[in-house]
Every structure is written in structure tokens, then in C-alpha cells.
N, C-alpha and C positions, 0 to 999 in steps of 0.2 A: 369525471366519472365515465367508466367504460360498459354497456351495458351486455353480459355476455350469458344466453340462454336465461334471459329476463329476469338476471342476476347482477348487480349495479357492484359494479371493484373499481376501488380507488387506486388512482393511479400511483402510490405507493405499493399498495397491494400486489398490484399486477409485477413491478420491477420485482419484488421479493420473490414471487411466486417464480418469475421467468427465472432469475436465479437461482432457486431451488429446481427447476426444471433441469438448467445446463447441468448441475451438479450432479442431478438421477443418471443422466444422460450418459455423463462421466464414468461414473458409477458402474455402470453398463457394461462398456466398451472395456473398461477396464481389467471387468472379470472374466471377459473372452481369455479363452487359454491360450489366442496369440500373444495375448502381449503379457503373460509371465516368460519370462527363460525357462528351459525344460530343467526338471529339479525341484524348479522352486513352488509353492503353494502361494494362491490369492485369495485371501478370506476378504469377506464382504465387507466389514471394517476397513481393515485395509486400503479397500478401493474404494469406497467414504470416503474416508479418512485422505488419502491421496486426491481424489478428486474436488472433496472439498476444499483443501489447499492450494490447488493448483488453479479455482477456477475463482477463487480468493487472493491470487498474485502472495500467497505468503510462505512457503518453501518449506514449511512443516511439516516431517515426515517420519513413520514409521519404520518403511523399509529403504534398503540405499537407493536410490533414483537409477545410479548406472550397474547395479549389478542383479537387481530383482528384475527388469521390466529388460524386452525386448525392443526394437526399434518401432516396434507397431507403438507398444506401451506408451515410449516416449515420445511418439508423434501425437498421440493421444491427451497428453500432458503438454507439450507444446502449442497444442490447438487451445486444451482449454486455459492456459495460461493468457493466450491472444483474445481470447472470448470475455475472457474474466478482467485484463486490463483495460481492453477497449471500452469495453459495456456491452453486452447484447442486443442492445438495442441500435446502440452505432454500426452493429451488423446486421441488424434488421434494415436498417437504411442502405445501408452499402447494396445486399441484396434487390434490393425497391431501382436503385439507382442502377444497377447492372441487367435487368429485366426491362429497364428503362418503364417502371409503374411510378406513375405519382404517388409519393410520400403524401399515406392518408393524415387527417386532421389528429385521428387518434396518434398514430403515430407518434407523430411529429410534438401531440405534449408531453406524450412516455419519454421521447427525447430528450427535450427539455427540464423531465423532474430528473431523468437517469445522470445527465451532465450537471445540476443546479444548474441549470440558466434563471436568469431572472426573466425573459420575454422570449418570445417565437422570432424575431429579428436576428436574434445569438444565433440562431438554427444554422446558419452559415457555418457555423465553426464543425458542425459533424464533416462537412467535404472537407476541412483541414487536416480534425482528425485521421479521416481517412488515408489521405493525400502523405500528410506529413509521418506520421506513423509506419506508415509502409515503405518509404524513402529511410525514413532515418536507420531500421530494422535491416532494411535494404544492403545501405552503407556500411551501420556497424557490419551485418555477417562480415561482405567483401576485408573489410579492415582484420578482423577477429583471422578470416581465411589464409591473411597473409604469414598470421603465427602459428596456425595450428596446421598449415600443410604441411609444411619441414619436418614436423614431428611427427604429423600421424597420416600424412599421404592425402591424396585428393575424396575420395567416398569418407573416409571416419575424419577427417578435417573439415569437410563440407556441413556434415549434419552439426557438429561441432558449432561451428559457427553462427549455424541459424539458429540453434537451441539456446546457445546462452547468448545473440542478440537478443532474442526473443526472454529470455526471461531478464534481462539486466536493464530492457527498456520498459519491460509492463514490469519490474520489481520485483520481483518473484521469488526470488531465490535458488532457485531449483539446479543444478549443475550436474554432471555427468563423469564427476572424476572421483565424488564418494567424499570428499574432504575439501568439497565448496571449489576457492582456487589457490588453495594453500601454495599447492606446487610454483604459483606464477611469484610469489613475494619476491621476487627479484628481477623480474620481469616489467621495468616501467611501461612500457608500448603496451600491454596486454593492461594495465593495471589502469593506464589511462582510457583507451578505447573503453572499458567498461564503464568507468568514471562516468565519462560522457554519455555516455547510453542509459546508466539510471538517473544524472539530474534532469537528461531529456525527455524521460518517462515522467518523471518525478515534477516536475516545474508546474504543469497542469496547460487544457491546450487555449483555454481561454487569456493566457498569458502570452502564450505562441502565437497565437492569431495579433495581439497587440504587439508583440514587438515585429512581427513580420510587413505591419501596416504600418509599423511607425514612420517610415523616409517619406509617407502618402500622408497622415495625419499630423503628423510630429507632435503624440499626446497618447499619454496612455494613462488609464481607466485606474479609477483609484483602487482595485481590487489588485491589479497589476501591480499596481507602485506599493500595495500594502505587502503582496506576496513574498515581491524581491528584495526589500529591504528587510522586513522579516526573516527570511530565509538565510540571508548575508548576514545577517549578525547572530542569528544561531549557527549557521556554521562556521565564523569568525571565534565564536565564543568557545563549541564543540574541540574545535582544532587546536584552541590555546589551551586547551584545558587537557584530553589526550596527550599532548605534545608535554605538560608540565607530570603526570601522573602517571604517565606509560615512559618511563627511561628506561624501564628494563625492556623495549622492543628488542635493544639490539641482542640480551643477552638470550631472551625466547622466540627470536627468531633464527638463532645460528648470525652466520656469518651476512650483516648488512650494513653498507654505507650508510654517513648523514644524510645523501641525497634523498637513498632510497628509502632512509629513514620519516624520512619529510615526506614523501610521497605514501608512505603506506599511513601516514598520520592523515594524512589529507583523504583517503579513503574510508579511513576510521568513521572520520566526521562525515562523510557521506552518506555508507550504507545502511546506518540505525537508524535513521529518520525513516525507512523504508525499503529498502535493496534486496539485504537479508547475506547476499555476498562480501565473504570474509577472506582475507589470508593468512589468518593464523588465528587457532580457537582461541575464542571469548575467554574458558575456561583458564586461561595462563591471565586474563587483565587482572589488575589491580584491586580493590574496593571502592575506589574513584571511579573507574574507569567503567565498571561495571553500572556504576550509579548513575553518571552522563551517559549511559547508550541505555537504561529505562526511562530516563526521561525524553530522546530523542524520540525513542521508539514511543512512549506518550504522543510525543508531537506529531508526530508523520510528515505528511507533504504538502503539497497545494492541493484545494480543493477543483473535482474536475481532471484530476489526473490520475495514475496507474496506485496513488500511494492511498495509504491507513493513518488511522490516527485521528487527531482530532482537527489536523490541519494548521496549516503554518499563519494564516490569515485567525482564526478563534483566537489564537495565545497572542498574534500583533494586537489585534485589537481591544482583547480584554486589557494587556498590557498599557498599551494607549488609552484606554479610558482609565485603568487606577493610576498612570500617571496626574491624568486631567483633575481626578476625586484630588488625588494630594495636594496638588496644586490648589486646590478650591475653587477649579474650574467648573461651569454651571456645563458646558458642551465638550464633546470629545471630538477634536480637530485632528486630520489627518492629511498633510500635501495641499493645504488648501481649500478642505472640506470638512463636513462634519456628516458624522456616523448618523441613521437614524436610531431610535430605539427600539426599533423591530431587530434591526442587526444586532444591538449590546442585547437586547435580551436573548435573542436566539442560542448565540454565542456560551452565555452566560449559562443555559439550557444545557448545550451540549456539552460544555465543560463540566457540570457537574453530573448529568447522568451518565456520565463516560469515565468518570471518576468512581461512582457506585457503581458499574457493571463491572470493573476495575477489582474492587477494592472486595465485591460479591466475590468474583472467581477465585480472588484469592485464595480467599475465608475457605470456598465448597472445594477448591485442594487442598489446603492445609488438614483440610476435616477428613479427608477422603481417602488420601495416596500414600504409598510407602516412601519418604521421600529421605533425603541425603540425612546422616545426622548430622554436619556440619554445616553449617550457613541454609538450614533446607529453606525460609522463607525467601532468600536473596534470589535461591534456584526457582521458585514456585512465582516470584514477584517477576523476573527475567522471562518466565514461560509464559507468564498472558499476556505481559506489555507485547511479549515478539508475535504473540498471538492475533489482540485488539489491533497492534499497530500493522498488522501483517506486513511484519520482517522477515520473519525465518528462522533470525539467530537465533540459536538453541544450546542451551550448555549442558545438553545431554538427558536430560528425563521425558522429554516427549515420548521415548519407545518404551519408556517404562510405567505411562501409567496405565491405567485400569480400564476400564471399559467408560465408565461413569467420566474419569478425566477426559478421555477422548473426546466424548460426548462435550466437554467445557470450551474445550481448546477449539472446538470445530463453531459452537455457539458465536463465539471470540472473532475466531477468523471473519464469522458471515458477515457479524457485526460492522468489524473494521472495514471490510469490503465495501458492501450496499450502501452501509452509513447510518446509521444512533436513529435518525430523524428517517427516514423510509420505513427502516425495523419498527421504529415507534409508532409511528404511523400507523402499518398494516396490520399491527397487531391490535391495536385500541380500535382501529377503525376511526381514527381523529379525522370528524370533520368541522369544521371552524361556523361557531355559532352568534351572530350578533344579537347581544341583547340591548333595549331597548333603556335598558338605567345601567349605573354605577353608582357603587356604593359608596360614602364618602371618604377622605383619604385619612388617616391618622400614621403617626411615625411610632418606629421599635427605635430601642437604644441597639445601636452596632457596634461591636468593637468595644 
């Protein structure tokens, strides 16, 4: 607890609020009439509405990115994309650390609940963060610079570069060509480079700090080994599945190779988990296909990194413990160890209130908006998943809802962001009460 003008905020509270802060912030900057193009109008919405997406790493947008906004605008959007992937708080430190002040106690727990660390010993991982983040953004641009100079010269190849490292590694979505990177679908070197840049974002850095020590410790942390092998066989699975359901790439994409057909498949399974970066609209997939990228966009990424969702560690685990139930197993063993039941329940927690804020948004679009007469639930079920899971991908209604949907989508995004468990937090005010009995236990019939 933080005690502020003899006012006690929970340190959920505070992360919300800071959030909500950057957002206003956004907000702000936004409706300066430098950073519209001359012509165009910025209603206050809008710049919500943008803001809140951008500082949500989810690419969800009203107006086009590269044709409404000036380079002010989109510098704007690129900061709060970096603000919004890091955490704000990881820039509170950075700050602290450049002023060379000691990282206060407050601080340093805001730290700790903004990343889930489990203890103040993890705190080392914000200078990786740092460190590693701004290297890798680094790289990508330089990489990205090598393709977009030829084409569009040194000044408009340059910001190129750093905008969509910048959004490919915090997740984002966000692009400055109006139609994502449609254009590159033939393009492997551009397709890869990005690749790399969102599972980089995406893997989470508590991961990155274990395999970076591993040649020092040769072991890594069972959160680590549950992430990567989780992640590996959702996208092992993702890709077989794209690859069996989308044959028609070659014919809606025009003219493309096996190779590069295998490649843009391999992207597929990438970007729904989180990215939001596509090369050829969603709107042409399949009913399959459409079906595996709401469930990804469900899942999201690693916890502690730039992604949405409910995370790729809740679905290993909950997975791994209903194996363990079928089995008739009394414990749920994982590499070697076994789960507590603070973790299966939390887990268990957040799977299903993220299934009811889900399943809510639905309902209060369905109920509310003018929507498609043909498949309008698929559209309306596609728009909050990419919402919650702050993706991006959009099959085209986000510009057309109401004032009221907006309002949903933005709920969504904050959601997916901060996280189920901080939002739930600071809004109950949950603080944890030990009581003195327990009541006796008796069983329901299940199943």
C-alpha cells in the first residue's frame, strides 16, 4: 500500500490509474492540431480511441495511421506504444537509473506487481528489460532500414524502420502503409525480420533473463520451461492447422510460391497470438481459419511481456492439471515439479473471468451495433477477441461502431493490457483477509 495525501492505493490501483494517466496524456498530444494532417479533423474520440490503443500495444483503429496523423502524430503513437509495451513503470526506473536516484521501496513493488514478479530479487530483470529492449528495437530498425531505404530513401525509410520495429516488438499493430504489410507478402527478409521482432516482444523477459543465464546456471525456472513448450506446440499446432485450412493462400494472394507459401503460413501462426501484423486480410480466411486466430488471439503470449490474452503459461497449466485429473492423478506435475494450488487456482480464476468479460462484450455488441447481416456474430466474436487479446486484427467494423461500442472495445483493450487481475483488483479494492476458521469441506457432483 502506497499512502498518497493520507489516501492508502493499492498497488493495483496505482498501475491502473498510471495507465489511465499515460492514456489522458496521449489523449492530449494527440488533439494538438500538429499532429492531424492539414484537411483532416481530430474529434476527441478519436484521440481516445487511438490513444487507447496505442498505449494498449493493440492496433485498433478508427482512422488510417498513415494518412490522418502527421509525423508529430505518429511520433506520438510510437512513444506511447514503447510506454505501453514496456510498462510505465519500467520507465519510471529507467528514469530513476539515468538521474542516477535510488529506486525507492515504493517503487520497486509497483515494479514487481506491473511485471508479475513473484519477489524483489526478480527486480534485476527491469535493467534487462531495459537493456535488451532497446538493443533488439535497435537491430530490428537497422535490419528493417536495409529494405525500406531502396524504396523510400534515407528520412521516410529511416522513421519507417523505427515505427514498425517499434510496434512489431511491443506488438502493436500499428503500421504506416494503411493495409498493415500487405504489400511485403512476397517479401521473405521483411517478413522474417518482423517475425523475429514480435516473438521477441512476445516470449516475455522473464524468459529472456533465463535463457540469457543459462551457459552461467545451465537450468531454467519452471515458468520458463512451461512458457516455451506451451508456446511450441501452440504454434506447432496453429501452423498445421492454417497450413491444412488456408490452401486457398495461393489463389488470394495472387501470384505466390510453396516457399513463400510456408512462410507467410508460419506468420499466420505467429501474429494472432498478439502482433496484430498481417499480409493479406483476415477477411478472405476461411471459417477455420478465422476460428484458430480467435482462439490464439484468446491465448495471447507470455506473461510479463508486450502480449494480451490470457497467456500462454494459464492454458499450459490448466492443460496440465486436466491431464493430471484424467489420469487420476492426486498432483499436477510439470518438468519435474509440481504446481501449487495458489497457481491452479489463480489460473482457473482468470480463465474463466476472462471468458465472462468475453462472452459480456459480446452479448453488449450484439445488442447495440449495426452489424454485418451475414456471419455478424463471427465479426462481433473476431472484434473483442482482437480486442481482449490486443491483436489488432480487425475484419473491418471497428470504424463502424457507435459511440457505446467504442466505449467496449477500448474497456477490452485496457483489460487485455494491465491484466484481468490488477483491473480486478483496483476496482474491488481486493485486499486479502485471513480468517481464523474454515468451514467444513463437502463435494458437488461434476460432470
Amino acid at each position: 500500500m502506497i499512502e498518497i495525501n493520507k489516501r492508502k492505493y493499492s498497488f493495483p490501483k496505482i498501475l491502473t490509474l498510471g495507465f489511465l494517466l499515460v492514456i489522458a496524456s496521449g489523449t492530449l498530444l494527440l488533439l494538438l492540431p500538429c499532429a492531424t494532417v492539414s484537411g483532416a479533423q481530430t474529434s476527441f474520440m478519436t484521440a481516445f480511441f487511438t490513444s487507447t490503443s496505442a498505449t494498449c500495444v493493440t492496433g485498433l483503429t478508427l482512422v488510417n495511421t498513415a494518412t490522418h496523423w502527421t509525423g508529430f502524430g505518429q511520433a506520438v503513437i510510437a512513444l506511447l506504444m514503447e510506454v505501453g509495451g514496456l510498462g510505465f513503470m519500467t520507465f519510471a526506473v529507467m528514469m530513476s537509473l539515468m538521474i542516477r536516484r535510488r529506486v525507492r521501496m515504493s517503487t520497486r513493488l509497483l515494479t514487481q506487481e506491473a511485471l508479475n514478479l513473484d519477489h524483489l530479487s526478480q527486480l534485476s530483470v527491469v535493467y534487462l528489460i531495459i537493456k535488451l529492449s532497446l538493443l533488439i528495437q535497435l537491430v530490428g530498425s537497422v535490419f528493417l532500414f536495409f529494405d525500406f531505404y531502396p524504396r523510400y530513401g534515407l528520412g521516410r525509410g529511416l522513421w519507417l524502420s523505427i515505427f514498425h520495429a517499434i510496434s512489431a516488438f511491443c506488438n502493436a499493430g500499428f503500421d504506416l502503409f494503411g493495409n498493415s504489410m500487405e504489400n511485403y507478402l512476397n517479401d521473405p527478409y521483411m517478413i522474417c525480420v518482423l517475425a523475429v521482432l514480435i516473438v521477441a516482444g512476445s516470449m516475455g523477459f522473464l524468459v529472456w533473463k533465463d535463457l540469457l543465464n543459462y551457459h552461467k546456471y545451465h537450468h531454467l525456472s519452471l515458468h520458463t520451461q512451461l512458457a516455451l513448450r506451451t508456446g511450441a506446440v501452440i504454434f506447432l499446432i496453429s501452423f498445421l492447422v492454417y497450413l491444412l485450412t488456408e490452401r486457398n493462400l495461393v489463389q488470394l494472394s495472387g501470384q505466390i510460391s510453396g516457399p513463400q507459401r510456408l512462410l507467410n503460413t508460419v506468420f499466420m501462426a505467429i501474429t494472432p497470438r498478439t502482433a496484430g501484423l498481417i499480409t493479406f486480410p483476415y477477411t478472405k480466411l476461411s471459417a477455420a481459419g478465422i476460428s484458430v486466430t480467435i482462439i490464439l488471439m484468446f491465448i495471447g503470449g507470455t506473461p510479463g511481456s508486450t502480449a494480451g490474452g490470457v497467456k500462454t503459461t494459464t492454458i499450459g497449466l490448466l492443460a496440465t492439471q486436466s491431464i493430471a485429473t484424467l489420469r487420476g492423478q492426486r498432483d499436477t506435475n510439470f518438468a519435474h515439479r509440481r504446481f501449487t494450488q495458489e497457481n491452479i487456482n489463480r489460473a482457473l480464476t482468470l480463465f474463466f473471468v476472462a471468458l465472462f468479460i468475453v462472452l459480456l462484450a459480446i452479448l453488449l455488441l450484439v445488442l447495440t451495433q449495426q452489424l454485418p447481416a451475414h456471419d455478424s456474430l463471427a465479426y462481433v466474436t473476431f472484434e473483442v477477441l482482437a480486442a481482449f487479446g490486443t491483436t489488432g486484427i480487425s475484419l473491418g467494423i471497428t470504424q463502424s461502431l457507435n459511440l457505446f461500442g467504442q466505449l467496449v472495445i477500448m474497456v477490452l483493450m485496457f483489460i487485455g493490457r494491465v491484466g484481468i487481475y490488477t483491473v480486478m483488483f483496483s476496482i474491488f479494492n481486493s485486499q486479502p483477509k485471513v480468517k481464523s476458521y474454515r468451514y467444513p469441506e463437502e463435494s458437488v457432483l461434476i460432470g
